[in-house]
Residue frames as qw, qx, qy, qz and C-alpha x, y, z in Angstrom:
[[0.403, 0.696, -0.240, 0.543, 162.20, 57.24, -253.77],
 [0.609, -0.260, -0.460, 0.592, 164.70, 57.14, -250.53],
 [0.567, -0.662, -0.229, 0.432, 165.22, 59.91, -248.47],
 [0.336, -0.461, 0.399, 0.718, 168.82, 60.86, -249.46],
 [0.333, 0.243, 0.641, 0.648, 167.37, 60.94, -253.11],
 [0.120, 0.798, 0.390, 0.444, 165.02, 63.73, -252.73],
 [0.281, -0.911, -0.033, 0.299, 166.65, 65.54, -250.95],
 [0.577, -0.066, 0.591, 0.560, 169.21, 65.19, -253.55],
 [0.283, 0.459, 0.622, 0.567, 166.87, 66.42, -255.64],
 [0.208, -0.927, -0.274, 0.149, 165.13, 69.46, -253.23],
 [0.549, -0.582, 0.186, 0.571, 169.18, 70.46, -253.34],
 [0.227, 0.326, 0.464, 0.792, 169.41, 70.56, -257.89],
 [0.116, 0.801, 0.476, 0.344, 165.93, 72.04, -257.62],
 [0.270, -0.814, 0.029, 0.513, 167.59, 75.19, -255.03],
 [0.339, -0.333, 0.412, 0.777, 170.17, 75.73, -257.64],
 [0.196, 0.068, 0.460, 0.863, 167.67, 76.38, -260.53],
 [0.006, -0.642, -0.676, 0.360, 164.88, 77.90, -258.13],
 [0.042, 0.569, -0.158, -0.806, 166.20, 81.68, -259.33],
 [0.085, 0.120, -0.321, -0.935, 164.14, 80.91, -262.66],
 [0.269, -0.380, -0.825, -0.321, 161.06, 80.03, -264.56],
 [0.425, -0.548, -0.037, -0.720, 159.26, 83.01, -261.82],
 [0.745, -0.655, 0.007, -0.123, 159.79, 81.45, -258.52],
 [0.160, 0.618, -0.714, 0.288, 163.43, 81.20, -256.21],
 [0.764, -0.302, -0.568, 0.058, 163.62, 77.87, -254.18],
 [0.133, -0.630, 0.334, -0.689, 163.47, 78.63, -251.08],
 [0.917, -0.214, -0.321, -0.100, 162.68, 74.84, -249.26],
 [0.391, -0.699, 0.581, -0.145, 164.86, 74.02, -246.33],
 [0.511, 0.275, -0.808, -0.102, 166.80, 70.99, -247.39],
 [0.088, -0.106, 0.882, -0.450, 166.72, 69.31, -243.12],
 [0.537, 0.150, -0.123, -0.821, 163.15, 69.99, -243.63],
 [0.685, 0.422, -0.448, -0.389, 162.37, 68.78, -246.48],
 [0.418, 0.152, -0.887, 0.122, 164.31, 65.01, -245.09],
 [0.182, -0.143, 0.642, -0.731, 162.49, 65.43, -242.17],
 [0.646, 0.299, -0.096, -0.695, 159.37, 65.53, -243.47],
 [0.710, 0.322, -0.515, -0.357, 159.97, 62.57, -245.94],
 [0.115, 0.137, -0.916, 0.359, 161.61, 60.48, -242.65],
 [0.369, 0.174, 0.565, -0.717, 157.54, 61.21, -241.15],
 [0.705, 0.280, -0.042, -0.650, 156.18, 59.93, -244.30],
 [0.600, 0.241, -0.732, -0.215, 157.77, 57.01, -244.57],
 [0.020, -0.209, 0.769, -0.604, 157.21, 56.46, -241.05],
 [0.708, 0.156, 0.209, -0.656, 153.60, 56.77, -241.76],
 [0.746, 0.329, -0.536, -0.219, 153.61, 54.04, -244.87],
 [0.185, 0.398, -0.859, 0.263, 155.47, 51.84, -242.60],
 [0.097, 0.219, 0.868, -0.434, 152.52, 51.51, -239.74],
 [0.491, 0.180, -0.065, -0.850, 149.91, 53.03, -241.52],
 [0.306, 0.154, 0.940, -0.002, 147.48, 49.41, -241.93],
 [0.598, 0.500, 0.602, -0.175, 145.16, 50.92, -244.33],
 [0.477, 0.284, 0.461, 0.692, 145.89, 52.07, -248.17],
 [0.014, 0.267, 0.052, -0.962, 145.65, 55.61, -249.02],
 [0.461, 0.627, 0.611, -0.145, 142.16, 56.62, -250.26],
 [0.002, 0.301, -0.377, -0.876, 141.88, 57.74, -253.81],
 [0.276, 0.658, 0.699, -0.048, 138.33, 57.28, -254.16],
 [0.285, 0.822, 0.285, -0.402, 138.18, 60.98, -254.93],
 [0.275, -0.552, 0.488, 0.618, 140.86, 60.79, -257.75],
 [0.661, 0.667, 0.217, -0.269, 139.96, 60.83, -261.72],
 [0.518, -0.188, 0.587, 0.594, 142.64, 58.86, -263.91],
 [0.450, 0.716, 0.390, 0.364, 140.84, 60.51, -267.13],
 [0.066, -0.993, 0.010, 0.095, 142.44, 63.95, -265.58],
 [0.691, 0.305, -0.205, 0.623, 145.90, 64.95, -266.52],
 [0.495, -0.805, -0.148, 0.291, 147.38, 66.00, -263.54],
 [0.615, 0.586, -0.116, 0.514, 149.68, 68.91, -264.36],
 [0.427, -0.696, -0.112, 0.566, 152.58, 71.15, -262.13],
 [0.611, 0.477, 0.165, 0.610, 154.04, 74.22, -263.24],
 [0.341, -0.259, -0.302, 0.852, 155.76, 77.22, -261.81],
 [0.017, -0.842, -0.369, 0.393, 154.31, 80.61, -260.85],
 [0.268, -0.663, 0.256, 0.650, 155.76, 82.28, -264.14],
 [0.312, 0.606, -0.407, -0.608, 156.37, 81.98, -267.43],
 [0.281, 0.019, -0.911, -0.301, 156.09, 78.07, -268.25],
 [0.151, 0.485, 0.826, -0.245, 152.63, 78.11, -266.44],
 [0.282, 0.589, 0.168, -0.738, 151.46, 81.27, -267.95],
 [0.095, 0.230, -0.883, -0.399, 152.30, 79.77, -271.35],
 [0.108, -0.088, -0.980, 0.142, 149.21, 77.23, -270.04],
 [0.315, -0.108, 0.072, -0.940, 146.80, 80.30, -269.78],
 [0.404, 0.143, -0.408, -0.806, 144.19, 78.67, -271.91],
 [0.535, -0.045, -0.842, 0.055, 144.32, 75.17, -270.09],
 [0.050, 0.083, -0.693, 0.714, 144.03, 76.38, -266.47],
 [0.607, 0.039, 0.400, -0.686, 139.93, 76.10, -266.45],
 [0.690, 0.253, -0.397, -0.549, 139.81, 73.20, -268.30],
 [0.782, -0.331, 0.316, -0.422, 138.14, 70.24, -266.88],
 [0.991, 0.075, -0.105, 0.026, 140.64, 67.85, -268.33],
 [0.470, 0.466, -0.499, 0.559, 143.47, 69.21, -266.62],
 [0.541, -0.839, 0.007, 0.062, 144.44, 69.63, -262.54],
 [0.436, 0.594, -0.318, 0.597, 147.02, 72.05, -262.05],
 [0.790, -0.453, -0.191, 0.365, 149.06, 71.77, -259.29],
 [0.166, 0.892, 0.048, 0.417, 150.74, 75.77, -258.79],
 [0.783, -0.468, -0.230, 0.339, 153.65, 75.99, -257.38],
 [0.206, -0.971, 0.059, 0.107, 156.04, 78.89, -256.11],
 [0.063, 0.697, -0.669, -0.249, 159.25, 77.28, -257.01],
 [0.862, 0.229, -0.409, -0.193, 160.62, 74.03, -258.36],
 [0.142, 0.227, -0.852, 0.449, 161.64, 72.71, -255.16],
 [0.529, 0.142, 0.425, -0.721, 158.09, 72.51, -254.25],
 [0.772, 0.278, -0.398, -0.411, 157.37, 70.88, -258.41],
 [0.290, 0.532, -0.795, -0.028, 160.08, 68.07, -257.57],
 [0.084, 0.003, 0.949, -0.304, 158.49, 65.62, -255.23],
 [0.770, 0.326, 0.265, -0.479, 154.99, 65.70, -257.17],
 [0.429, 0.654, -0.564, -0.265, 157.28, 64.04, -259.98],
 [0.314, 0.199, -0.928, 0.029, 159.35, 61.92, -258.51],
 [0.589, 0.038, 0.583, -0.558, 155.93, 60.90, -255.73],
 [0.126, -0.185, -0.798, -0.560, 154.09, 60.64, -259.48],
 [0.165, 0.600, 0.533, -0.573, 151.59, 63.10, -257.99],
 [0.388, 0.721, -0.078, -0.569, 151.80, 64.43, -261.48],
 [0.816, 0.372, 0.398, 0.193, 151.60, 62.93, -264.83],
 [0.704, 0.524, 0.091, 0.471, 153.30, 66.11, -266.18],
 [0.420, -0.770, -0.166, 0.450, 155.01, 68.91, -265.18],
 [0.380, 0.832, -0.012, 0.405, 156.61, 72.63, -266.67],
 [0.838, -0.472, -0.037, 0.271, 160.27, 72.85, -265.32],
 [0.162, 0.911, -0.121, -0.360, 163.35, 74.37, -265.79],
 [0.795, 0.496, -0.217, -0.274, 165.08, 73.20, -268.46],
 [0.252, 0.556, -0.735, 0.295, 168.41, 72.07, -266.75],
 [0.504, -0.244, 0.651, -0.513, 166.24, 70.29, -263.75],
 [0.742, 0.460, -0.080, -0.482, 164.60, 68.31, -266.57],
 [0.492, 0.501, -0.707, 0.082, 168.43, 66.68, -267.54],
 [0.256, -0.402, 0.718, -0.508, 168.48, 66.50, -263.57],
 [0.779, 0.008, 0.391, -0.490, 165.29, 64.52, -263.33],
 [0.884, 0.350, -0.236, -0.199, 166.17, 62.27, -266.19],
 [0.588, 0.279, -0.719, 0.244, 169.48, 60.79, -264.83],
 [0.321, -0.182, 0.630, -0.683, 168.02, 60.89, -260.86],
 [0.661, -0.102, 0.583, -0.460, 165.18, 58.68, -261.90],
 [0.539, -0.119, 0.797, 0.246, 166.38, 55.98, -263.89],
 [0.267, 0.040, -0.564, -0.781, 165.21, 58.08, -267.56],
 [0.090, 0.479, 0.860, -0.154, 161.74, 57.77, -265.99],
 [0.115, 0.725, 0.250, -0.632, 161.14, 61.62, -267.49],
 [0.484, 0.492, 0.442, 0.574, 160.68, 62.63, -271.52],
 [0.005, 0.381, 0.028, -0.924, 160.95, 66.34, -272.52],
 [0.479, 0.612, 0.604, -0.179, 157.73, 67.03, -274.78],
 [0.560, 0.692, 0.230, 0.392, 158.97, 70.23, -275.48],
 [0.239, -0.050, -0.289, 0.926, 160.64, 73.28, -274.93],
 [0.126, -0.763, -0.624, -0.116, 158.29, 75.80, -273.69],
 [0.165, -0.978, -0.008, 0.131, 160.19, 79.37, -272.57],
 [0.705, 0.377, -0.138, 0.585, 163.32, 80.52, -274.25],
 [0.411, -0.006, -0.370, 0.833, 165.59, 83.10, -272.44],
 [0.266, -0.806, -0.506, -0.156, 163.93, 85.14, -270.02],
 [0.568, -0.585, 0.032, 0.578, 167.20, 87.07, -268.84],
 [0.312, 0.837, 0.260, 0.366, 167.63, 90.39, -269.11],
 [0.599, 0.260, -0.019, 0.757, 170.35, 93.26, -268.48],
 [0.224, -0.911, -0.333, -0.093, 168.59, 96.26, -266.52],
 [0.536, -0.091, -0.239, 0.805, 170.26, 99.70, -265.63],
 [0.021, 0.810, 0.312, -0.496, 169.97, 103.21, -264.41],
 [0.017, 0.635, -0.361, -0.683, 170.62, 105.42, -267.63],
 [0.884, 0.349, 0.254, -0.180, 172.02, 104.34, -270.82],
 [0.140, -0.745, 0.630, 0.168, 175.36, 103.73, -270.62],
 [0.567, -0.022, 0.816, -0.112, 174.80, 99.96, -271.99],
 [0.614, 0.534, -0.114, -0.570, 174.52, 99.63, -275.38],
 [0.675, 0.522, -0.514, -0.085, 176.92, 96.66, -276.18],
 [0.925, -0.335, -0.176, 0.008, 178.41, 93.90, -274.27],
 [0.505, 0.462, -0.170, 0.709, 181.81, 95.95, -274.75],
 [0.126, -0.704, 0.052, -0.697, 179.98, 98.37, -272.40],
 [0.782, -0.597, 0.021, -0.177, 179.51, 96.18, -269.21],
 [0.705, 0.259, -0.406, 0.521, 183.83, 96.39, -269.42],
 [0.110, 0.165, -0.456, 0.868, 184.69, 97.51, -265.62],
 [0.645, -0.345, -0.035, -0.681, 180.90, 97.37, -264.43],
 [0.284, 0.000, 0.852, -0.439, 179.43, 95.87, -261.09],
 [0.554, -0.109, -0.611, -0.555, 176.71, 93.33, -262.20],
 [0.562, -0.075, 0.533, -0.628, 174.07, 92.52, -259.58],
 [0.624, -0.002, -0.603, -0.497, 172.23, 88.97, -260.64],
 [0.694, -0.187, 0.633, -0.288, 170.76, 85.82, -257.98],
 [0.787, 0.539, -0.187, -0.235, 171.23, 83.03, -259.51],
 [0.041, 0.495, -0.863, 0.095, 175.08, 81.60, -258.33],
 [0.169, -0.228, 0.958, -0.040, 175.89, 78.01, -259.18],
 [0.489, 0.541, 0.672, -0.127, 172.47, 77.94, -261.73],
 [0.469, 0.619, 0.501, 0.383, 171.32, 78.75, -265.17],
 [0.027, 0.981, 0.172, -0.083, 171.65, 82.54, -264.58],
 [0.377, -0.547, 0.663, 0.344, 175.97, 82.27, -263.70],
 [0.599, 0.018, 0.603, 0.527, 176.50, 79.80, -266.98],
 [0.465, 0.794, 0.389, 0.044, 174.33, 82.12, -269.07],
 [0.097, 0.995, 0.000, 0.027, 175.98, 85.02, -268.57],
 [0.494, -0.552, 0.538, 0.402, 179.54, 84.04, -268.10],
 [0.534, 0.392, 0.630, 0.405, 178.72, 82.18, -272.00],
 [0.385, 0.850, 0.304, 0.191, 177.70, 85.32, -273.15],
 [0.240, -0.906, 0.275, 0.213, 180.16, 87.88, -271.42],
 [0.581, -0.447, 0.578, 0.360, 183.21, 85.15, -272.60],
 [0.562, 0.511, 0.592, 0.269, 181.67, 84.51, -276.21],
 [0.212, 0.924, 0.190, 0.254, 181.99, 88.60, -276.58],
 [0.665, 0.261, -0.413, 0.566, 185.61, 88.45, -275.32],
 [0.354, -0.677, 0.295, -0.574, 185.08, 89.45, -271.71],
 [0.510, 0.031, -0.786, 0.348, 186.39, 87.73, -268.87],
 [0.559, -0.659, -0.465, -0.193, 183.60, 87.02, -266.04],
 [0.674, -0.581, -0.273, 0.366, 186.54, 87.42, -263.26],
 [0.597, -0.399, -0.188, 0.670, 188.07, 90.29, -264.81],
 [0.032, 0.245, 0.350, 0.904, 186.73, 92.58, -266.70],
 [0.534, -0.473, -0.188, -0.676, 183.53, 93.05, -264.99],
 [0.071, 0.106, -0.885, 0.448, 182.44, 92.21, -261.16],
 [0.511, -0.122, -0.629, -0.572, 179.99, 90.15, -260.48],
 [0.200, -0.007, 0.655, -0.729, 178.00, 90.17, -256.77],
 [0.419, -0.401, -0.779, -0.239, 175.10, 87.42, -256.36],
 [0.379, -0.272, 0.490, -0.737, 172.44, 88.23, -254.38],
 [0.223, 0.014, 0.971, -0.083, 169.83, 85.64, -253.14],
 [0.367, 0.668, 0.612, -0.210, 166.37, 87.05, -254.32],
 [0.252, 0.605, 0.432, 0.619, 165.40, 89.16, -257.61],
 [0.038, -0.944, -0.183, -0.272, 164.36, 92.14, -255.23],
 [0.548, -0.649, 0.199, 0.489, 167.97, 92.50, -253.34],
 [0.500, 0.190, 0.397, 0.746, 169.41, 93.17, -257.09],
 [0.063, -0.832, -0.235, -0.498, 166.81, 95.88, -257.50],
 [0.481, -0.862, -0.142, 0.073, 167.30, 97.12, -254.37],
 [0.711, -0.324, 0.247, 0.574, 171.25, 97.08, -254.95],
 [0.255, 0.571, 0.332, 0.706, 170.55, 99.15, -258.56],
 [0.106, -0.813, -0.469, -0.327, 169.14, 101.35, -256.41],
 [0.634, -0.744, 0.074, 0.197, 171.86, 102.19, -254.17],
 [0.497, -0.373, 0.493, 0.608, 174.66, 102.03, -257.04],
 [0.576, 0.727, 0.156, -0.339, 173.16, 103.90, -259.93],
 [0.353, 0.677, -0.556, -0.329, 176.53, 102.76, -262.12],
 [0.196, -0.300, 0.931, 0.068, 175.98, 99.43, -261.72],
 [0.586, 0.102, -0.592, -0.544, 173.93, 96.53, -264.07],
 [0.635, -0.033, 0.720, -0.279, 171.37, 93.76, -262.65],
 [0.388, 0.017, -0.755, -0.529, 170.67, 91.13, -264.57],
 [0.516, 0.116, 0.543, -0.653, 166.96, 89.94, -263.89],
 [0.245, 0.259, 0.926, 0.123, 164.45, 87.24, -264.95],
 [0.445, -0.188, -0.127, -0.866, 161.10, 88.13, -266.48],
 [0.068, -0.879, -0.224, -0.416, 158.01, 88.98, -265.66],
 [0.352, -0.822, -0.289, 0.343, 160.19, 90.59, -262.57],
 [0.263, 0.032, 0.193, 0.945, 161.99, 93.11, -265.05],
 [0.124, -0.663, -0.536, -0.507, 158.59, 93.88, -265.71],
 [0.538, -0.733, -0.402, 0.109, 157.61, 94.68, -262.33],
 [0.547, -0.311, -0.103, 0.771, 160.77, 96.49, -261.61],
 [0.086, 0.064, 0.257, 0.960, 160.84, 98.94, -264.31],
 [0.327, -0.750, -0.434, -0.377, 156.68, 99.62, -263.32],
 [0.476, -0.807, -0.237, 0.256, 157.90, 100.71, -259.75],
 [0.670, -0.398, 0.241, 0.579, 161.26, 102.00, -261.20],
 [0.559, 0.791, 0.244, -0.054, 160.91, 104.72, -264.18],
 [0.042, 0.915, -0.354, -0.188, 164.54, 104.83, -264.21],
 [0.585, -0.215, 0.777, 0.090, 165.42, 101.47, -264.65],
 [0.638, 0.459, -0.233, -0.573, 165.81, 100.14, -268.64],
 [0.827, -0.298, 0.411, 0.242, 166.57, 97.34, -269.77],
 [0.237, -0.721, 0.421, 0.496, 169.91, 97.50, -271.37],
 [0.175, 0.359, -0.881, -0.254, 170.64, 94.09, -273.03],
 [0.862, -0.153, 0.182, -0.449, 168.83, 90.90, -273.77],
 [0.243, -0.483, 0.838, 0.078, 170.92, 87.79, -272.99],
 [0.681, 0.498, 0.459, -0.277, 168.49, 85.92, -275.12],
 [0.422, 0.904, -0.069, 0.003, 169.46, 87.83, -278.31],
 [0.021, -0.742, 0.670, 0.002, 173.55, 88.15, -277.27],
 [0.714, -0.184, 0.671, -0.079, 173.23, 83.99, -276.80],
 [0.698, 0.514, 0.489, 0.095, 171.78, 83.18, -280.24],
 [0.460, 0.877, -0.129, 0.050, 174.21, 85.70, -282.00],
 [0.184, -0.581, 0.791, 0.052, 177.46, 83.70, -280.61],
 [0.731, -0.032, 0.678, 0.072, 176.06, 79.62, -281.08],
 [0.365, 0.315, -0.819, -0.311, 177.48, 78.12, -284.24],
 [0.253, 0.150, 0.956, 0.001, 175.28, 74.53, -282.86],
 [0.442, -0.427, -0.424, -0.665, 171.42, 76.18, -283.62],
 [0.344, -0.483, -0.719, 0.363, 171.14, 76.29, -279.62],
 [0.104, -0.617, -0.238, -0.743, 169.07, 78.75, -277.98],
 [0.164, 0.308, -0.632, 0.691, 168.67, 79.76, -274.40],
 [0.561, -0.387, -0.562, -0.469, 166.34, 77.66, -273.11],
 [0.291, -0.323, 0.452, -0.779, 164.64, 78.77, -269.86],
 [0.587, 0.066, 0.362, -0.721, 161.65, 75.92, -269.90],
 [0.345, -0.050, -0.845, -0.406, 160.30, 72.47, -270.76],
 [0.697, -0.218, 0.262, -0.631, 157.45, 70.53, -270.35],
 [0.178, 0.263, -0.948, -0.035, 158.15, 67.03, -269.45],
 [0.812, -0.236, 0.028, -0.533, 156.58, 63.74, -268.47],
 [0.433, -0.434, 0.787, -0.076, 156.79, 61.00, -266.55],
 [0.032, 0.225, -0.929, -0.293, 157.93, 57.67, -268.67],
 [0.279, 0.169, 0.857, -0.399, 155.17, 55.52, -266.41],
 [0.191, 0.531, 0.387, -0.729, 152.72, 57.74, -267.45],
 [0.322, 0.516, -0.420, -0.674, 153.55, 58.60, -271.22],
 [0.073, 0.151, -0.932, -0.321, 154.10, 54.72, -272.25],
 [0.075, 0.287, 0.937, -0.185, 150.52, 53.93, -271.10],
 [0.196, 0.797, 0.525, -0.227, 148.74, 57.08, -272.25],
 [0.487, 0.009, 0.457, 0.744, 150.21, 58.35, -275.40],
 [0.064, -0.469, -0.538, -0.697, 147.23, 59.98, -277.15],
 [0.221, -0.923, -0.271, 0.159, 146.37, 62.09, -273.83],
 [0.416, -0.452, 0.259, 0.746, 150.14, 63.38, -273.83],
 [0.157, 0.190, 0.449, 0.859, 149.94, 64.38, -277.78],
 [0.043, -0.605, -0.661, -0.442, 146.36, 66.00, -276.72],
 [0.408, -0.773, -0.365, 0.321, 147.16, 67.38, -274.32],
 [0.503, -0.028, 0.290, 0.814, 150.35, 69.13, -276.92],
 [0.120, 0.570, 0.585, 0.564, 148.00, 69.75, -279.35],
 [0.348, -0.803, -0.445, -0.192, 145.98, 72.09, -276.59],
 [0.643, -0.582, -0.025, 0.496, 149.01, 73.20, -275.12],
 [0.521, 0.045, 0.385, 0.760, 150.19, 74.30, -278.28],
 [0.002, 0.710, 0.389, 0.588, 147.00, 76.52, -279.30],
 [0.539, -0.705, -0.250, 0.387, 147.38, 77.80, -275.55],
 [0.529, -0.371, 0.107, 0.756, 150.28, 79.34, -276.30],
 [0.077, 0.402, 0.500, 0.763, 149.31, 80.89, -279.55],
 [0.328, -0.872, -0.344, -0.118, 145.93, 82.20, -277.53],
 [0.632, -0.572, -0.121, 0.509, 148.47, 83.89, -275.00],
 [0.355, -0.191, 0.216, 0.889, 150.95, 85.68, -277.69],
 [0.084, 0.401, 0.402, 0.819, 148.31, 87.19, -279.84],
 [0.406, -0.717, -0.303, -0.478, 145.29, 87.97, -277.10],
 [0.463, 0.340, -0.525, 0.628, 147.36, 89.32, -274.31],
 [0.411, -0.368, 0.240, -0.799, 144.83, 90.96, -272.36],
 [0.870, -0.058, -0.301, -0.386, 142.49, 88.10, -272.38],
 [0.765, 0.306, -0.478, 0.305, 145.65, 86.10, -271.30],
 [0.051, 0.459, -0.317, 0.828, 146.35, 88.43, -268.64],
 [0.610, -0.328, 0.054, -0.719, 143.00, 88.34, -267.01],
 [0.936, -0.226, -0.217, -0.160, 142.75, 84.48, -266.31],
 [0.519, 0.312, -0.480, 0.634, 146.94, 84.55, -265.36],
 [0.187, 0.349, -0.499, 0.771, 145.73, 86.85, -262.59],
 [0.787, -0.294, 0.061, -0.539, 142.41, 84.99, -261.50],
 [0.900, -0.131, -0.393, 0.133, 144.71, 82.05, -261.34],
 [0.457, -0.877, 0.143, -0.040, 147.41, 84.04, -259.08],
 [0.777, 0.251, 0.015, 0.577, 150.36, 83.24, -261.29],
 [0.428, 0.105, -0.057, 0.896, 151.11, 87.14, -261.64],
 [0.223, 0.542, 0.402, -0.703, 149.01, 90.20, -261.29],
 [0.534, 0.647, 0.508, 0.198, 147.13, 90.52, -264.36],
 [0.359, 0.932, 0.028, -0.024, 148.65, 94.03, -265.25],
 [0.399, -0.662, 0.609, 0.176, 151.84, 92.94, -264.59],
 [0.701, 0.021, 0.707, 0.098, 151.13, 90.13, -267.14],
 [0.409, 0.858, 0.294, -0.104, 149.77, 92.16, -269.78],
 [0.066, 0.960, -0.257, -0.088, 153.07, 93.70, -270.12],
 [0.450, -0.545, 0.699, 0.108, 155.27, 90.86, -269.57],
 [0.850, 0.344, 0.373, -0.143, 153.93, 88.63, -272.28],
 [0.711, 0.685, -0.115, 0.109, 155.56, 89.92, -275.28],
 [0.127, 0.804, -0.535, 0.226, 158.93, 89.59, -273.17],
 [0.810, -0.220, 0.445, -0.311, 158.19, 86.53, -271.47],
 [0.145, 0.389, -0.863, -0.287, 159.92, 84.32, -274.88],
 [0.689, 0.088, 0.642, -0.323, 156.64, 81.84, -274.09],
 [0.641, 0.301, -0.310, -0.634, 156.45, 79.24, -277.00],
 [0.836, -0.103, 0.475, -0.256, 155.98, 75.75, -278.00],
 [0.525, 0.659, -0.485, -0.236, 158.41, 73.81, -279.88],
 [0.919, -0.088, 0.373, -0.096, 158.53, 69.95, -280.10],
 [0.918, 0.376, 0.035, 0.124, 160.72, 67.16, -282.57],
 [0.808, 0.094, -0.052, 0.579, 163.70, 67.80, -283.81],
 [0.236, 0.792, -0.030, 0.562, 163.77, 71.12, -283.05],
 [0.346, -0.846, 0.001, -0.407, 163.44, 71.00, -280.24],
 [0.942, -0.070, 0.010, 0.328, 165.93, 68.46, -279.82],
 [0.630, 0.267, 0.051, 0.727, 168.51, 70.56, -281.50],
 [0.203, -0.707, 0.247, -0.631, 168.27, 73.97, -279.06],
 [0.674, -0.691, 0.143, -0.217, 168.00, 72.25, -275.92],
 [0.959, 0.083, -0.017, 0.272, 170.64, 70.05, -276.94],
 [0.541, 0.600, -0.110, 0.579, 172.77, 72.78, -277.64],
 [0.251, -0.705, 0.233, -0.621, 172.18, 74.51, -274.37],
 [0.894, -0.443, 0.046, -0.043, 172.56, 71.35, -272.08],
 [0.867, 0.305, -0.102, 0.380, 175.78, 70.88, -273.83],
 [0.066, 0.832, 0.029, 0.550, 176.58, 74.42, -272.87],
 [0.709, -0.627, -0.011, -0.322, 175.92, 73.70, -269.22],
 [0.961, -0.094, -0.149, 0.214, 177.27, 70.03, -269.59],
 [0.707, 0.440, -0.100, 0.545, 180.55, 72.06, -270.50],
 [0.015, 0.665, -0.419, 0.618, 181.13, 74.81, -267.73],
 [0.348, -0.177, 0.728, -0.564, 179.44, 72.36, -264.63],
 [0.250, -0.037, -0.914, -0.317, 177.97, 68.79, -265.40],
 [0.013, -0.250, -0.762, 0.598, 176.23, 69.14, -261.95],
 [0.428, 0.331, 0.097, -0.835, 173.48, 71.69, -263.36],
 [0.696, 0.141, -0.316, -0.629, 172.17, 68.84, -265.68],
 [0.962, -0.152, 0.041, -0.224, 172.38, 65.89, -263.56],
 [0.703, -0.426, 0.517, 0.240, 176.12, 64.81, -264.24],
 [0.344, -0.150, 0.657, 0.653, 176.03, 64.20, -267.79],
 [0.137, 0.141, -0.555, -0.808, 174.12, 64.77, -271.48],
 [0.580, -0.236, 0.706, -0.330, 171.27, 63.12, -271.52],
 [0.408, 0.021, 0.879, 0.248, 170.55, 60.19, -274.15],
 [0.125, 0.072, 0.789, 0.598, 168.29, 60.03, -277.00],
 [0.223, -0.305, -0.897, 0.228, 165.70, 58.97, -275.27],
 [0.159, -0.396, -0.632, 0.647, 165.15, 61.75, -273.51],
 [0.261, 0.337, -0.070, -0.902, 163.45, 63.86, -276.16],
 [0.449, 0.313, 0.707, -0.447, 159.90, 63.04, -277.29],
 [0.151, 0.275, -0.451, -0.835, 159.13, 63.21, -280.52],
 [0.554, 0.228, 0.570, -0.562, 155.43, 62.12, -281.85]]
């Protein structure tokens, strides 16, 4: 991969850093730099990289500090996996396209991104976190989407998945994003809190687990609305706001099929372990330093963490890329993507 292409790609992954529990925060010059000093190396470097200490029977996995790694609880000490933990998905993107990872938990729009950036060299498996966006306010003036008429709305998130969500939902419930309500990005989840806190009549809209967190430091903060819930009670396709997938790379899948579906299979009881034994869940989430473990506990059952492959999953994510495709192609790579791109076993 050139240069100008990952950084291409360091640039999608900024725009949908604000979910899935981490904000991208990579310098872009960096980030070329860097990749100008590794290719510099490769160039004069006269001996081959050592990978004596590497183990092709491992599935190498990435996945963000949040909700599509926490999802993964059950996997994270298990000697057929290496997880690769990362803080945002500007950090996930260049184990991908390197093919430092065989798979990788992403957000669901970077996924489209990755499939038309590297020549449909990525499958979605599945989906793996539905909406994770939530409505938060002081009081309870917020009871309907009628109510956020004339409200400031704090959210981070401009020119990513957070902006198309909520404009879809605000416009689907006959509001107009630019006039009926005003609508002031910040860059990080804690400058919205911090703004609630300084305008007690105005609405943030936050990710989980950091509603969680808020409303633990905040006993005045509720949440209001769940944009989750308002999404799926406008689509007429059977889409659903999908925060998360887990993909893989093409290379990878076409040559080891029956680790990918085993690795489902185990991914799938993962999850299940997670929604019904929260604590348990909780406890290994915060020995792995995903979240704090009592912060997890609480966030689970709001977290939307499941596992849904075939045709379903085909027919939500589909419905939500379309969604995207339809207010800004840019947020899924340029266009739809193909057939192809959804795995089905």
């Amino acid at each position: 991969m050139k240069r100008r292409a990952l950084s291409w790609f360091m640039a999608a992954a900024l725009g949908v850093g604000t979910m899935a529990g981490g904000i991208g925060s990579a310098n872009i010059v960096l980030a070329e730099e860097q990749n100008e000093e590794t290719e510099a190396a490769d160039e004069t470097s006269e001996e081959p990289a050592d990978d004596t200490d590497s183990d092709s029977s491992v599935l190498k996995i990435g996945a963000l500090k949040g909700p599509t790694a926490m999802g993964m609880a059950q996997l994270l000490d298990d000697e057929n996996y290496e997880f690769s933990l990362a803080a945002s998905p500007d950090e996930i993107v260049p184990m991908i396209v390197q093919g430092q990872v065989d798979v990788a938990a992403v957000p669901s729009n970077l996924a489209s991104v990755l499939y038309q950036k590297t020549d449909k060299n990525v499958s979605v498996l599945a989906v793996n976190t539905l909406g994770v966006l939530y409505l938060v306010e002081n009081g309870d003036s917020i009871q309907s989407v009628d109510d956020l008429k004339g409200k400031t709305i704090y959210a981070s998130g401009k020119g990513a998945t957070p902006e198309y969500a909520l404009n879809s939902v605000l416009k689907s419930n006959g509001l107009d994003p630019e006039k009926d309500v005003t609508i002031e990005y910040k860059s990080e989840h804690a400058e919205v809190v911090a703004a609630l806190a300084e305008d007690q009549t105005a609405v943030g809209l936050l990710p989980q687990p950091f509603v969680t967190t808020a409303l633990m430091k905040n006993a005045n903060l509720r949440v209001a609305l769940d944009l989750n819930e308002l999404w799926e009670s406008s689509a007429t396709d059977g889409s659903r706001l999908v925060t998360g997938v887990v993909i893989a790379r093409n290379d990878y899948l076409k040559e080891h099929e029956a680790d990918i579906d085993a690795f489902m299979d185990a991914y799938k009881d993962s999850v299940e372990f997670v929604n019904s034994d929260t604590e348990a869940a909780a406890q290994i989430i915060g020995n792995h330093d995903i979240i704090p473990a009592e912060v997890a506990a609480k966030a689970i059952p709001e977290c939307s963490i499941v596992f849904m492959e075939g045709d379903e999953m085909q027919t939500i994510l589909s419905g939500y890329l379309n969604t995207l495709n339809e207010q800004n192609p840019e947020t899924i790579g340029g266009q739809l993507p193909d057939e192809d791109f959804y795995y089905k076993r």
